[in-house]
N, C-alpha and C positions, 0 to 999 in steps of 0.2 A: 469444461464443466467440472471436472476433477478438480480444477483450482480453487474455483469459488465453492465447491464444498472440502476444503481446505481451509478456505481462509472462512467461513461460518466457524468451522471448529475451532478453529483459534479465537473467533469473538467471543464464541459460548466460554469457552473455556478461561479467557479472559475475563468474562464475567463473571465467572463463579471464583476468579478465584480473586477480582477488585471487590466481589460483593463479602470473600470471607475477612479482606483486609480492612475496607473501608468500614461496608455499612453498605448498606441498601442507597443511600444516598450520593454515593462516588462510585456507583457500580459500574459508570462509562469511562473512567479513568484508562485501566487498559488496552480494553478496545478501541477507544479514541489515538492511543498510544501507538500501538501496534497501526493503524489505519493511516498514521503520520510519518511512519519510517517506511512503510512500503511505497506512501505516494512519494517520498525523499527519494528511496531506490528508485522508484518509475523515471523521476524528473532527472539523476542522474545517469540511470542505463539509457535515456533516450538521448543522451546530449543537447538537454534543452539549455542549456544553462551555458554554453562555450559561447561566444561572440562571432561573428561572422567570415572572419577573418579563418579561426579553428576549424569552424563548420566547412567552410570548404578546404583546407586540409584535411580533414577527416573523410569527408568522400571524395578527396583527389588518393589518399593512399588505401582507404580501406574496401576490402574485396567482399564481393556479392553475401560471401555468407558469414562472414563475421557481421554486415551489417543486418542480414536476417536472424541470426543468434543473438543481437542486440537488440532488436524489434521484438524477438522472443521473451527476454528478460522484461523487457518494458511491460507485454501485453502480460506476463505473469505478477509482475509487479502491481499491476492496478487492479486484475482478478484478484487478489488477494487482500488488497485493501477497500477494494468495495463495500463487502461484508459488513468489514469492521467497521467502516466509518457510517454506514448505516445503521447498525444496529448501537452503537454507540450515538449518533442523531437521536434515533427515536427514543432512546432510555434519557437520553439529558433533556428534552424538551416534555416525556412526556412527567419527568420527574418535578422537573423545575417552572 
């Protein structure tokens, strides 16, 4: 729960501070921004992205809790861009 009011404050705050750059009209720039490197971090902390071949290498060597510290990162990675990438949705569509 602490994460996602985490990552609100970084939209808000992103917001205020695309709305001092842009304009009222790019005001989801940041948040958008921000909501697109967290889900990049997500998709790279969970090893979506290695081929098949990797993927079982990686849980033929890797132990119980580095792969739940990996899970961990993931599950913080997408709290955190939730937020963003809504509240950056809602300001671009209800702008546009």
């Amino acid at each position: 729960m602490k994460t996602i009011g985490i990552g609100t404050g970084l939209a808000f705050a992103g917001l205020i501070l695309s709305w001092i750059i842009w304009g009222l009209e790019e005001s989801y720039t940041i948040p958008a921004g921000l909501g697109l490197l967290f889900l990049i971090l997500m998709v790279f902390a969970s090893g979506a992205m290695v081929s098949g071949s990797e993927m079982r290498a990686n849980y033929a060597t890797e132990t119980k809790e580095g792969r739940k510290d990996r899970m961990e990162i993931t599950k913080g990675a997408f709290l955190l861009a939730l937020p963003n990438l809504l509240i950056a949705g809602l300001l671009y569509f209800s702008i546009h």
